[in-house]
C-alpha positions as CSV (number, residue, x, y, z in Angstrom):
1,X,-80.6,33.8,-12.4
2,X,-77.5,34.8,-11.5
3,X,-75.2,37.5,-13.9
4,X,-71.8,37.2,-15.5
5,X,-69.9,39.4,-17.8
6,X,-70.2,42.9,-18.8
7,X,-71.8,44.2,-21.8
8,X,-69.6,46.2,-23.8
9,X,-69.6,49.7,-24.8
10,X,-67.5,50.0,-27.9
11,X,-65.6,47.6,-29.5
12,X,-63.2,47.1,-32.5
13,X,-63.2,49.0,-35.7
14,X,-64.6,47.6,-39.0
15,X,-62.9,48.7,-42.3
16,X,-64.0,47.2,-45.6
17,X,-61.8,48.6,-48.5
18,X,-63.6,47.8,-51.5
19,X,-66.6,48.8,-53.0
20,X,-69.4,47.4,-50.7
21,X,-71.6,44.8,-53.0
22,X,-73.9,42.5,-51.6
23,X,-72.0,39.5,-49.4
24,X,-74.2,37.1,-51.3
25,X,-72.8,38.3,-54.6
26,X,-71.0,35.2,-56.1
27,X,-74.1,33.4,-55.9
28,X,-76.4,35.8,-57.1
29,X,-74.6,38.4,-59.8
30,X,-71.3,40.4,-60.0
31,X,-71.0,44.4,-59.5
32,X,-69.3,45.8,-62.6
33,X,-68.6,49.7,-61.7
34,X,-65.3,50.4,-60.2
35,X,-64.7,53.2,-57.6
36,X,-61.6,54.8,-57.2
37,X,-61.3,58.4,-55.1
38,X,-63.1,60.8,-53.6
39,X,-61.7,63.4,-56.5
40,X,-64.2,64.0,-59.3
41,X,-64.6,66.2,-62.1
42,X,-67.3,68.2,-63.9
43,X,-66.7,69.2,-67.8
44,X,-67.4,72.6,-68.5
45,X,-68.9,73.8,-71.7
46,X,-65.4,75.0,-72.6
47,X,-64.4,71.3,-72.8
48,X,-62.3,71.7,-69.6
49,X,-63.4,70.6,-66.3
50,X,-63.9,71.7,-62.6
51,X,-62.5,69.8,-59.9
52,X,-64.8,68.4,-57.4
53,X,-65.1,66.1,-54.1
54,X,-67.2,63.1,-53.6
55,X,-68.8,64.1,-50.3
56,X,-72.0,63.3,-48.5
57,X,-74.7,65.3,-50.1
58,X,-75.7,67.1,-46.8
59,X,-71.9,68.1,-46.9
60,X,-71.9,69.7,-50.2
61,X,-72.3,73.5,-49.5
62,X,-72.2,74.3,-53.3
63,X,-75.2,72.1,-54.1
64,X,-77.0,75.5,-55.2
65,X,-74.8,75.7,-58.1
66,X,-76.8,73.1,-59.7
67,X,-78.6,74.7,-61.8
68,X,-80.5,70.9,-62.4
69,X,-80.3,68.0,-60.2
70,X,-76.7,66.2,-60.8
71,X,-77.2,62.7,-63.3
72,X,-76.1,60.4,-61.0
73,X,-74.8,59.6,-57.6
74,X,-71.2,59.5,-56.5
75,X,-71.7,56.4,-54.2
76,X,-73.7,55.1,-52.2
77,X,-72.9,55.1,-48.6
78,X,-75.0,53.7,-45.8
79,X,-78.0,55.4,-45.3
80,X,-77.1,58.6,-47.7
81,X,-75.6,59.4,-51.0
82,X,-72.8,61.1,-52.1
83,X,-72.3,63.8,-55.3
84,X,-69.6,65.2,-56.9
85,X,-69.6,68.4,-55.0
86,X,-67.9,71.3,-57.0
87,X,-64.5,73.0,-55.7
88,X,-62.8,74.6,-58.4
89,X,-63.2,77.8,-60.3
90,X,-65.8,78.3,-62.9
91,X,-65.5,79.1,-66.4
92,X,-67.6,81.2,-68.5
93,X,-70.5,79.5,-70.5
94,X,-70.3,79.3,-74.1
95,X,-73.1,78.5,-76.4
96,X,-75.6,75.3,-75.6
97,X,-73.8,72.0,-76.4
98,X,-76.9,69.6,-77.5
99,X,-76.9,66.3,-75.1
100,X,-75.8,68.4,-72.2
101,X,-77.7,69.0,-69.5
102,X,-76.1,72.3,-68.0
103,X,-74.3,73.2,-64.2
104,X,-74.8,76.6,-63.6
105,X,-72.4,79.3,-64.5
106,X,-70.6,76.9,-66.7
107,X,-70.3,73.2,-65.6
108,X,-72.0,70.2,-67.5
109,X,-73.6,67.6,-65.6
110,X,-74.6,64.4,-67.6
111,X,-73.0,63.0,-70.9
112,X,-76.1,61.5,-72.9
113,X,-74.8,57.9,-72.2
114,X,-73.7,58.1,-69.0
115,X,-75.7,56.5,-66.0
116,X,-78.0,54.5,-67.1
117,X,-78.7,52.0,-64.4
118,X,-81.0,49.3,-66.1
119,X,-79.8,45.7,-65.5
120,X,-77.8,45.3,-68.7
121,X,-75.9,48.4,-67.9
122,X,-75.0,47.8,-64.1
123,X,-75.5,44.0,-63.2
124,X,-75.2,40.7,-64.7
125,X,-77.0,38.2,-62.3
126,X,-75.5,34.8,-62.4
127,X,-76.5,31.7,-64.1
128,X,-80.0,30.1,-62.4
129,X,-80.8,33.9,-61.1
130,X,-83.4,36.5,-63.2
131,X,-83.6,40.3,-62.6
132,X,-86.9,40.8,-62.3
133,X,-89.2,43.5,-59.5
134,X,-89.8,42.0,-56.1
135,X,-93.4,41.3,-56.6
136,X,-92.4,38.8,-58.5
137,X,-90.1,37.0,-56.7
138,X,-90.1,34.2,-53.7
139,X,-90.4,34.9,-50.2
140,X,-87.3,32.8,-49.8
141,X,-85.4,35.2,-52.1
142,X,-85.7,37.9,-48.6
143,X,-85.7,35.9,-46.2
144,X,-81.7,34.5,-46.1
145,X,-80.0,37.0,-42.7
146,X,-76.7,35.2,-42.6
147,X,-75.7,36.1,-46.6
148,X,-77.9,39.3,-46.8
149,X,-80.4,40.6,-49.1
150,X,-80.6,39.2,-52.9
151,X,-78.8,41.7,-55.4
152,X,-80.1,44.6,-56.8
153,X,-79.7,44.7,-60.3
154,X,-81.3,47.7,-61.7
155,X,-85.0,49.5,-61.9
156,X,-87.6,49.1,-64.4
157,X,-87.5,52.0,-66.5
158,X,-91.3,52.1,-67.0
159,X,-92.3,52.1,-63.0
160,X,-89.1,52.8,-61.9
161,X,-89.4,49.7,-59.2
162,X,-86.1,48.0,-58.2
163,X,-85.3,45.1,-59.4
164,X,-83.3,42.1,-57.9
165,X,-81.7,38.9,-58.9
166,X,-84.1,36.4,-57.9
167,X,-84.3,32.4,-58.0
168,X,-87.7,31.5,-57.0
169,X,-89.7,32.7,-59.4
170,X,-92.2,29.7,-59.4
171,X,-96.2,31.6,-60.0
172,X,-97.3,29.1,-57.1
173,X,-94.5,30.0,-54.5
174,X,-95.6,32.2,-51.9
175,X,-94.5,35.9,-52.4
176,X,-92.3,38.2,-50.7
177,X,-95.1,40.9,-48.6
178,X,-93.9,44.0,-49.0
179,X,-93.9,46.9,-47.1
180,X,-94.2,46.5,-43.7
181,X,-95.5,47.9,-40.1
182,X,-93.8,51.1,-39.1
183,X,-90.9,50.2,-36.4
184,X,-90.8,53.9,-34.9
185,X,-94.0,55.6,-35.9
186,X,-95.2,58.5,-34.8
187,X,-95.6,59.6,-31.4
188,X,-99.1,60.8,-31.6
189,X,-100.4,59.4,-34.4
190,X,-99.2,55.8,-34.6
191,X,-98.6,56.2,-38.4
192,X,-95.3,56.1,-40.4
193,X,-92.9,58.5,-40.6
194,X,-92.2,60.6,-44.0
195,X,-89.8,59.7,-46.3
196,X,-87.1,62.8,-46.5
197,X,-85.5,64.6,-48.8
198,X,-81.3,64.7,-48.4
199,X,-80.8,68.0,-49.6
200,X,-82.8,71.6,-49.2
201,X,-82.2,71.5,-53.3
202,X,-84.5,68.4,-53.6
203,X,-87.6,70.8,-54.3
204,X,-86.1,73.3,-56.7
205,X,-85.0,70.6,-58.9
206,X,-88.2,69.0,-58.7
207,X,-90.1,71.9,-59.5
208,X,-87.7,73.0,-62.1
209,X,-87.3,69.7,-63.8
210,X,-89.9,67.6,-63.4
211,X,-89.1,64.7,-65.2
212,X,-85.8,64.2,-63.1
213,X,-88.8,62.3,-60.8
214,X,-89.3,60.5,-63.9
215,X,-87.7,57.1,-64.6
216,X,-88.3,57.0,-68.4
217,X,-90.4,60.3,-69.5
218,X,-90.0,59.5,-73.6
219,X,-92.3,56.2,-73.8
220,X,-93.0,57.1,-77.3
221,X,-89.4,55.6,-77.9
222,X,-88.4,53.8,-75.3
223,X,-85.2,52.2,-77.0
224,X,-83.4,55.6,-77.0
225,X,-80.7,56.5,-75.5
226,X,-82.7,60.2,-74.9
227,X,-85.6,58.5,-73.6
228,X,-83.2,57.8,-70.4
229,X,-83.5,60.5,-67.4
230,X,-80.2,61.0,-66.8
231,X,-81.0,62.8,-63.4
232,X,-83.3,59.9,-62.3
233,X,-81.0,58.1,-60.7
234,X,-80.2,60.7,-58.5
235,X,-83.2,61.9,-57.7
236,X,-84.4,58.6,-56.9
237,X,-81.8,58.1,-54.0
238,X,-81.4,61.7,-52.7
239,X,-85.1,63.2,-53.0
240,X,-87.7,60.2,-52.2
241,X,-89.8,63.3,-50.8
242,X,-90.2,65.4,-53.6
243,X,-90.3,62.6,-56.1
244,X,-92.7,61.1,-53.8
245,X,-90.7,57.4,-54.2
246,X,-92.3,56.1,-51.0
247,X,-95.7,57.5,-52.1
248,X,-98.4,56.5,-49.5
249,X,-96.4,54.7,-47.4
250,X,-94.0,56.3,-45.6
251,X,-90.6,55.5,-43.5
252,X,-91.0,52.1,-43.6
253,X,-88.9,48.9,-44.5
254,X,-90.2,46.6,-47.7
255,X,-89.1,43.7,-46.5
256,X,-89.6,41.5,-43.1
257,X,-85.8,40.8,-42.8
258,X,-84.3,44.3,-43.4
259,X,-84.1,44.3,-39.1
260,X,-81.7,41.6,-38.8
261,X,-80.0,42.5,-42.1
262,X,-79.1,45.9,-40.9
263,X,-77.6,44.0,-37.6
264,X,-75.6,42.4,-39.5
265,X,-74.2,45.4,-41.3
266,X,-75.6,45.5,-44.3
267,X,-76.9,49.1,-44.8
268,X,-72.9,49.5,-45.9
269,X,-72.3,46.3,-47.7
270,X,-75.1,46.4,-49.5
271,X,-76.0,50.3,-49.7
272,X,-77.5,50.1,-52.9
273,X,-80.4,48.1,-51.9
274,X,-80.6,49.3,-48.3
275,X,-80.9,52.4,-48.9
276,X,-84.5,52.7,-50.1
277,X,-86.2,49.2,-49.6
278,X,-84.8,48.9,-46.0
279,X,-84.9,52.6,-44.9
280,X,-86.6,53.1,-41.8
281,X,-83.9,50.8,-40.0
282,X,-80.9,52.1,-42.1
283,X,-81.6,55.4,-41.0
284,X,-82.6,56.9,-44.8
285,X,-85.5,58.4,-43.0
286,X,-87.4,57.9,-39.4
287,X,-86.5,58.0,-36.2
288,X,-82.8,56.7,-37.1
289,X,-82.3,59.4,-39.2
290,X,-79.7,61.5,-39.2
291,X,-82.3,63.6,-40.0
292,X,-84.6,63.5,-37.1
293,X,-83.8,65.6,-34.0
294,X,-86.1,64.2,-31.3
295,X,-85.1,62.8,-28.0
296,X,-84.6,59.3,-27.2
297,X,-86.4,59.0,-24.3
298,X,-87.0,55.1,-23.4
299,X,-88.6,54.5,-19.7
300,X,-87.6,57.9,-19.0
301,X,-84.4,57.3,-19.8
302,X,-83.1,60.1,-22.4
303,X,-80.0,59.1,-24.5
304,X,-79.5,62.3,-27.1
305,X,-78.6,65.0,-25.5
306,X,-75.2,65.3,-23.2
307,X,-75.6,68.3,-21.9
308,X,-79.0,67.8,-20.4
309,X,-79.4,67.1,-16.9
310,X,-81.5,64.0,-17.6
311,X,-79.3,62.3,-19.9
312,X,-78.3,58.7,-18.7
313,X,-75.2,57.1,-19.6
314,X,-72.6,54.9,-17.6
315,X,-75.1,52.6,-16.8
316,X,-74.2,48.6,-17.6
317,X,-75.6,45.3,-16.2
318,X,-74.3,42.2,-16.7
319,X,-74.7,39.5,-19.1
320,X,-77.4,36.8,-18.3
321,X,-76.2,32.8,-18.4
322,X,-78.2,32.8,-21.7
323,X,-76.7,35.8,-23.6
324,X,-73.6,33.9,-23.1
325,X,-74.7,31.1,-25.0
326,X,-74.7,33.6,-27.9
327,X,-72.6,32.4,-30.8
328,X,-69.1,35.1,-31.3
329,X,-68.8,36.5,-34.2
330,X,-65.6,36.6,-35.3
331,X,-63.3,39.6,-35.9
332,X,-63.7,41.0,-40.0
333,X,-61.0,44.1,-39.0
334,X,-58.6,44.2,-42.0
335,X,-56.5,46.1,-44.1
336,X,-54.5,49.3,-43.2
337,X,-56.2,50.7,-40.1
338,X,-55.4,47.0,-38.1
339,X,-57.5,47.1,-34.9
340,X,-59.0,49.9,-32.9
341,X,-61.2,50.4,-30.6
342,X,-64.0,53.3,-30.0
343,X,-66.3,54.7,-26.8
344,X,-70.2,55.4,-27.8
345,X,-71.2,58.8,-26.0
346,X,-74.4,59.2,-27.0
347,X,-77.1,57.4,-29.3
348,X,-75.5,59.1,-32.6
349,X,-72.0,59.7,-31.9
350,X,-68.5,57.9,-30.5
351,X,-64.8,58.6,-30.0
352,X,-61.5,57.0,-30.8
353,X,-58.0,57.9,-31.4
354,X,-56.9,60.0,-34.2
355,X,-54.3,57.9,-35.7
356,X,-57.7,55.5,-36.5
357,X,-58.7,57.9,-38.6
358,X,-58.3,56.0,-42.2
359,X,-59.5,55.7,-44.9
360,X,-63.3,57.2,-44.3
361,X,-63.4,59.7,-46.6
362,X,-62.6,57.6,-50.0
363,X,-64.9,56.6,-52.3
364,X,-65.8,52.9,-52.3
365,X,-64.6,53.1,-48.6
366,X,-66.2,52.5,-45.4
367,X,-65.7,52.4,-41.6
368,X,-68.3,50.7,-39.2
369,X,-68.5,49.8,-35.8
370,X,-69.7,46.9,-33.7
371,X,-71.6,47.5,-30.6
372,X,-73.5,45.0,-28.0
373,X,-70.5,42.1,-29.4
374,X,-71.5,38.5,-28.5
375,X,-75.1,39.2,-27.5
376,X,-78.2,38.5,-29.4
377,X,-78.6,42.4,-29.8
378,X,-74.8,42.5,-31.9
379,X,-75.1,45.5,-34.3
380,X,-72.6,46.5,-37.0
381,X,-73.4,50.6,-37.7
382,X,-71.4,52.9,-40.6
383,X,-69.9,56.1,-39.7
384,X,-70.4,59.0,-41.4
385,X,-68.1,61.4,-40.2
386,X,-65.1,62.0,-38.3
387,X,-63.6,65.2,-37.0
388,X,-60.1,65.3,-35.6
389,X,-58.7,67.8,-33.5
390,X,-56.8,70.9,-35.3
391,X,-53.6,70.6,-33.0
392,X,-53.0,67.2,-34.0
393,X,-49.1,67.2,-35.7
394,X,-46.7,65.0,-34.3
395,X,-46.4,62.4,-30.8
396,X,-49.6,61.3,-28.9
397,X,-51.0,64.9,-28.5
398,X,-54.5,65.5,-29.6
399,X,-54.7,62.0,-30.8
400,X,-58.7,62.1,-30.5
401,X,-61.4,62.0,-33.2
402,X,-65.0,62.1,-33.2
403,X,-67.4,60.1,-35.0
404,X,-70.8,61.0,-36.5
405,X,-72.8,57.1,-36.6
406,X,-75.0,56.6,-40.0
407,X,-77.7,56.2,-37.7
408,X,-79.2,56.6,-33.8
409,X,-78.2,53.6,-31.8
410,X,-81.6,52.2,-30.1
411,X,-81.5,52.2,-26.8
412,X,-83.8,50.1,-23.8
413,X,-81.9,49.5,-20.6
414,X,-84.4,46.6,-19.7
415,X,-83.7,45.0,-22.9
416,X,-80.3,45.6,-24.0
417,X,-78.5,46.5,-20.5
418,X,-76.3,49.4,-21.4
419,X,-76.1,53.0,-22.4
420,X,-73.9,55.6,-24.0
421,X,-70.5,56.4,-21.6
422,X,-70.4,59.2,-19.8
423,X,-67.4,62.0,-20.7
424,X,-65.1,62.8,-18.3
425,X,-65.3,66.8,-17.0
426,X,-62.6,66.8,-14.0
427,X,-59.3,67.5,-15.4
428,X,-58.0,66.4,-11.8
429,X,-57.9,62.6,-11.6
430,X,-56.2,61.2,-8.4
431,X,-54.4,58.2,-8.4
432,X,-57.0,55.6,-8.5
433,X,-57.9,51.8,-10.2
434,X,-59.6,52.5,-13.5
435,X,-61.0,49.9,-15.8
436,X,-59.5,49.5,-19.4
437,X,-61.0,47.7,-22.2
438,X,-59.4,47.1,-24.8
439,X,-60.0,44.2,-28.1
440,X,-56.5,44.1,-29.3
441,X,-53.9,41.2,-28.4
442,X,-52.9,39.9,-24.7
443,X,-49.8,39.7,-23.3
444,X,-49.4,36.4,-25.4
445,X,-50.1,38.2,-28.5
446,X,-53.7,36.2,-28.8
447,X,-56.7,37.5,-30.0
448,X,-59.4,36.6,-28.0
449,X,-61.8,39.3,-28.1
450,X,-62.7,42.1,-25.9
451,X,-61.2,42.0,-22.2
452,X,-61.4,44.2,-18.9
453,X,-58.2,44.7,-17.3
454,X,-57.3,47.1,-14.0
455,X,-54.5,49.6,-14.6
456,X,-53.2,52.6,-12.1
457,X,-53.7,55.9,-13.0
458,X,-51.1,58.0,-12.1
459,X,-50.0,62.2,-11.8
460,X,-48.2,63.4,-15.0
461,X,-44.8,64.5,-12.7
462,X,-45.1,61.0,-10.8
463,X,-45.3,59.3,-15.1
464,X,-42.4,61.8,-16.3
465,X,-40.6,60.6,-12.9
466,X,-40.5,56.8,-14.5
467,X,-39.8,58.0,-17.5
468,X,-36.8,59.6,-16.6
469,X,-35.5,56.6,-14.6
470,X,-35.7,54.5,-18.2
471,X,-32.7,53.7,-20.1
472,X,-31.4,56.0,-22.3
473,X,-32.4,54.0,-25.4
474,X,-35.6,53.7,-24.7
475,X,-35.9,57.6,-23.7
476,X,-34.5,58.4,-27.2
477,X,-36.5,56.1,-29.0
478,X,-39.7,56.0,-27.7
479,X,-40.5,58.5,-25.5
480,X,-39.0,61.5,-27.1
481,X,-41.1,60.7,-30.4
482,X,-43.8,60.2,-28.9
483,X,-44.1,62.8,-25.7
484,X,-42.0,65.8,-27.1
485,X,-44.1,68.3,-25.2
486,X,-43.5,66.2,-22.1
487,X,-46.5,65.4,-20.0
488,X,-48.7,68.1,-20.6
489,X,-52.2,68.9,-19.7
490,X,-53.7,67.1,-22.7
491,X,-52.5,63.6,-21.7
492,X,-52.9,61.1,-18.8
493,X,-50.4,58.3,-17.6
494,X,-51.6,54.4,-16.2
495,X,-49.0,51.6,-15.0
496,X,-49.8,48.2,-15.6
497,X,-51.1,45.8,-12.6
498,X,-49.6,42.5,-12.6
499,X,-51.8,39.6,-11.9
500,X,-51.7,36.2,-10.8
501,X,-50.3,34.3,-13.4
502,X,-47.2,37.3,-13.0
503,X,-48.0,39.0,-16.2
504,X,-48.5,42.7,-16.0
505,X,-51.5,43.8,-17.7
506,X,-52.1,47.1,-19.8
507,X,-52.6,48.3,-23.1
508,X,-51.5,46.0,-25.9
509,X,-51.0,46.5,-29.7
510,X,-54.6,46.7,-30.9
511,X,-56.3,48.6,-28.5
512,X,-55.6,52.0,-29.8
513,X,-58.7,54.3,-29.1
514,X,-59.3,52.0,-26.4
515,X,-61.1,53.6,-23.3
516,X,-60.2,54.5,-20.2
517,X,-63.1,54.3,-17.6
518,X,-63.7,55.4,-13.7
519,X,-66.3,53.5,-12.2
520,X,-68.5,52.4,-9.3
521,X,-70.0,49.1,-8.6
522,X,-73.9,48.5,-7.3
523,X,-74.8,46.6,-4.9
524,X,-76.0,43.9,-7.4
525,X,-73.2,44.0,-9.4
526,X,-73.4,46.6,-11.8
527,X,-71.6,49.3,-13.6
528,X,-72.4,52.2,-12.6
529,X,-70.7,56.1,-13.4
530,X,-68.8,54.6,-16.0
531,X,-67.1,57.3,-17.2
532,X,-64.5,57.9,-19.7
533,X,-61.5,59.7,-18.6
534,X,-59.2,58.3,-21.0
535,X,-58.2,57.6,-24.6
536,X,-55.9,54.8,-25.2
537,X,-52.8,56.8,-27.7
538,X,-49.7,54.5,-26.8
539,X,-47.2,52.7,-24.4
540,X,-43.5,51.7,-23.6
541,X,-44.1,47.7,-23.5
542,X,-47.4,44.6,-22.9
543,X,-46.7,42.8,-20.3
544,X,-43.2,43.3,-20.3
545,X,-41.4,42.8,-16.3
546,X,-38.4,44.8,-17.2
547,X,-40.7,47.5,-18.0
548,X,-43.4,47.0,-15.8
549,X,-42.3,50.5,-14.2
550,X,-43.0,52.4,-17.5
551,X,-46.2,54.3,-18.7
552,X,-48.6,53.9,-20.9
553,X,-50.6,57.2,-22.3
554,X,-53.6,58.4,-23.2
555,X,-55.6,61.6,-24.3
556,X,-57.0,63.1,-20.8
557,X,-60.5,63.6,-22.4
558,X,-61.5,66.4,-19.3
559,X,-58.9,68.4,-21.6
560,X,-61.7,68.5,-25.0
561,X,-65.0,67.9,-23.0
562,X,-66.2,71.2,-24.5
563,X,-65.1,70.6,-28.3
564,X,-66.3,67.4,-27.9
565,X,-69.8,68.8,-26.9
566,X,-69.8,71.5,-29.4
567,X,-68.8,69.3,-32.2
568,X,-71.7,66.7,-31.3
569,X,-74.4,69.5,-31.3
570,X,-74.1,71.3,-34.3
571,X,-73.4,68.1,-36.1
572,X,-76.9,67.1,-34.5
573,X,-78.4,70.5,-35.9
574,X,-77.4,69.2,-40.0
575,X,-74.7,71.6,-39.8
576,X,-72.1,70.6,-42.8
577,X,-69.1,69.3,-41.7
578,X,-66.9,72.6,-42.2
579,X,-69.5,74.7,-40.6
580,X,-69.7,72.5,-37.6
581,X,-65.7,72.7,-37.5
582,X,-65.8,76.8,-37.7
583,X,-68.8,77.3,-35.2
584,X,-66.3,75.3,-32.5
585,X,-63.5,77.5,-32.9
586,X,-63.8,79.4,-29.4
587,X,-63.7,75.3,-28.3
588,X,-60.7,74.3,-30.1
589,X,-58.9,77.6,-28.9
590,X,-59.7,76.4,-25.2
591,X,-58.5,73.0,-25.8
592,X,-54.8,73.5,-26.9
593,X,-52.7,72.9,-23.9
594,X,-48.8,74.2,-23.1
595,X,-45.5,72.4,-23.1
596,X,-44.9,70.8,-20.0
597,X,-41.0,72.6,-19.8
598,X,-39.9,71.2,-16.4
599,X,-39.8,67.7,-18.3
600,X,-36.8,69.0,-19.7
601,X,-35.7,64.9,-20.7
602,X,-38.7,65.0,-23.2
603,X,-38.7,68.4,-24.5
604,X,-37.6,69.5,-28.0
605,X,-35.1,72.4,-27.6
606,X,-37.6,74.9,-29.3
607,X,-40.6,73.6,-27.4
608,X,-40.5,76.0,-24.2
């Protein structure tokens, strides 16, 4: 059977700016908590408070300051939580305020009516839906992919089970089964997985407050407002380990469908209920995790590590006649960030431009990407992270970022046809074809999806050389903002190839972050040593003839090969994110690059 198109590597950006709720929502119940921003506060005993950020828990570097487990969870966020991580100063205790459940050295953590999560609290389900614990619900309630999993709307405060908005409720109905078969168990053994624990802290607060495990610890009165663990609700989410949530059972999913659920991207739109009933393929735990450190190795093909000499990337066949039968989905990018595009570099982790970088670290915010578009094997995944370069200030320079995915990408070259990219080392590039792919708009301003087009590159004297010969205007406007430095070290130039129809083809609006790839062919067709040289920061025109002599540049990625690596592996060892910043520093140094002064046209008076 013969082969067609190209699986992709990367593709656009996802950004969903509201709080994510179940899609399925309007038929099923309403969220009524509101986020806002990734500020918070803690009160102190003083009456004051202690400013804080909403961070990923494995983030927060000041978790030892609680002296108790926090009383409830920031937001949920893909396959993790996030607290209220203290920043400011501390005050001096004064005496014990009763209902207060203390922060060391000072800050209060729970108000005796905050947090409680039951259903009358948190959710309302909608007319013709009950809120009841999945045993007692339908199979059917699970088993619709296309508008994701029913709602959660709360726990039961006796046995701490979830509970959902469900419509089949009929006794003679058959029942959802729950859990299921380990997806990635253990090597050796076969068996599932552990559940983890997000924090170090998880044990501490277990063994120093017990009842935190407990969903309701007073049940000689359960109508009281004390009866409620405020610290449940945390404890529940962050620590499964210690609290022993999954009990006998392990990494596993509950439900059948939580697969194709998290292919459609609902570990973020629906964190709440992904995050425990579906968490072996969300990544809470397992072989996804962020958590687990082992080797992909698949046919003895190893996708993890970069740096290792048997690590396989570059490596794409093409689409069979049948994949392209595959319904498109069609594009959900929205709101401020528009379109961008993105390069996966290894199972966990991807890059993109900086100017991208929006919106990921508020709260009730969240970026994802799409890999493997327009095949049966489509998967949306959350990032968790993002670290830009320290140089970046003004123009294209250092416009890179890279991106920490929720969870490992899963990998099978026989099944799936495609692998991570691989990164660029060779600062030299001569002048050569190189394949650009981009998902932004044509030359006729259309959308159409992702597309392969053949650009030039060329040397940076040889780009400064057209841009000198461009009007004035255009010079002043254009190129001065954005190339003060000139043509420096840190950035590569392409010209635009114009084909058939007599429209010359490059970089459009949309396809910033876009990649820029050197490649090789096989014999039977495929991509092979597809390797990304480039990142896709700006250009003079798309598809313009009067300017079909002018430039369009990127980030030479040779420049940051060794931040890049540095950044990915101690982000792979749990560092937080500021240690993994600081243990790069020798990197970063290495990485800032020089005016380029003989491109005197360009250069800022001050800049040489």
């Amino acid at each position: 059977m013969r082969r067609k198109l190209l699986i992709i590597l990367f593709a656009k950006f996802l950004v969903c700016l509201a709080n994510p709720v179940a899609q399925n929502d309007e038929e099923q119940g309403e969220e009524l908590e509101i986020l806002s921003y990734t500020s918070c506060q803690l009160p102190t005993r003083s009456n004051s408070y202690v400013e804080g950020i909403g961070k990923p828990i494995f983030d927060c570097d000041t978790l030892n300051r609680y002296k108790k487990p926090p009383c409830g969870v920031f937001q949920t966020h893909g396959a993790h939580v996030w607290v209220c991580c203290p920043t400011g100063s501390l005050e001096t205790p004064i005496d014990d305020y009763e209902g207060y459940d203390y922060y060391e050295e000072g800050v209060t953590q729970c108000h005796n009516d905050q947090h409680r999560i039951d259903s009358d609290s948190v959710y309302r389900c909608k007319d013709g839906f009950e809120c009841t614990v999945g045993r007692q619900c339908g199979a059917e309630d699970f088993s619709n992919i296309t508008n994701g999993p029913p709602t959660l709307c709360g726990y039961d405060v006796n046995t701490g089970e979830d509970k959902f908005c469900c419509k089949d409720l009929n006794p003679s109905t058959l029942k959802v089964s729950m859990p299921q078969s380990p997806l990635f168990p253990e090597t050796n053994s076969g068996a599932a997985r552990p559940c983890r624990d997000h924090s170090p802290e998880c044990p501490r607060w277990a063994e120093t407050k017990p009842d935190s495990c407990d969903p309701h610890p007073d049940l000689d009165d359960p109508d009281s407002i004390e009866a409620i663990n405020h610290s449940y609700e945390f404890m529940r989410e962050a620590c499964m380990e210690s609290c022993g949530r999954c009990q006998d059972k392990g990494c596993v999913d509950n439900f059948e469908s939580c697969p194709a659920w998290t292919l459609k991207g609902y570990c973020d739109k629906a964190p709440k209920f992904m995050l425990f009933n579906c968490r072996e393929s969300c990544g809470t735990c397992g072989f996804r995790s962020r958590f687990d450190t082992e080797l992909q190795v698949v046919n003895g093909k190893q996708y993890t590590d970069i740096k290792a000499d048997d690590f396989t990337c570059g490596e794409n066949f093409l689409k069979t006649e049948e994949w392209n039968e595959a319904p498109k989905t069609g594009s959900t990018d929205a709101g401020e960030i528009g379109l961008c595009s993105y390069t996966v570099i290894s199972d966990r982790f991807a890059l993109t431009a900086e100017h991208c970088n929006i919106g990921i670290h508020r709260k009730g915010q969240y970026r994802s990407v799409s890999i493997r578009d327009n095949t049966p094997y489509q998967e949306t995944i959350g990032v968790s992270r993002v670290w830009t370069h320290p140089g970046r200030a003004e123009g294209a320079y250092y416009d890179i970022a890279i991106m920490e995915l929720e969870r490992r990408i899963i990998y099978d070259y026989e099944k799936y046809g495609n692998s991570p990219s691989c990164i660029g080392k060779d600062k030299f590039i001569p002048n050569q074809r190189a394949l650009q792919q981009g998902a932004g708009l044509n030359e006729e301003d259309e959308l159409i999806g992702l597309q392969d087009v053949i650009v030039t590159i060329i040397q940076n004297d040889e780009c400064y050389a057209k841009i000198e010969s461009a009007p004035p205007k255009i010079i002043k406007n254009q190129f001065m903002q954005e190339l003060p430095e000139g043509i420096n070290d840190g950035m590569l130039c392409t010209l635009g190839i114009e084909n058939e129809d007599g429209i010359i083809q490059g970089p459009c609006q949309g396809d910033s972050g876009a990649p820029l790839f050197t490649q090789d062919i096989a014999e039977n067709g495929d991509r092979v040593n597809l390797t990304l040289v480039g990142i896709h920061s700006g250009a003079a025109s798309c598809g313009s003839k009067r300017k079909k002599d002018l430039p369009a540049w990127w980030v030479r990625v040779a420049t940051f090969y060794d931040w890049i690596t540095c950044i990915k592996e101690k982000a792979a060892q749990g560092k937080t994110y500021r240690n993994t910043e600081s243990g790069c520093s020798r990197q970063i140094r290495r990485s800032f690059v020089s005016p380029a002064c003989s491109h005197t046209k360009l250069l800022d008076t001050d800049k040489c």
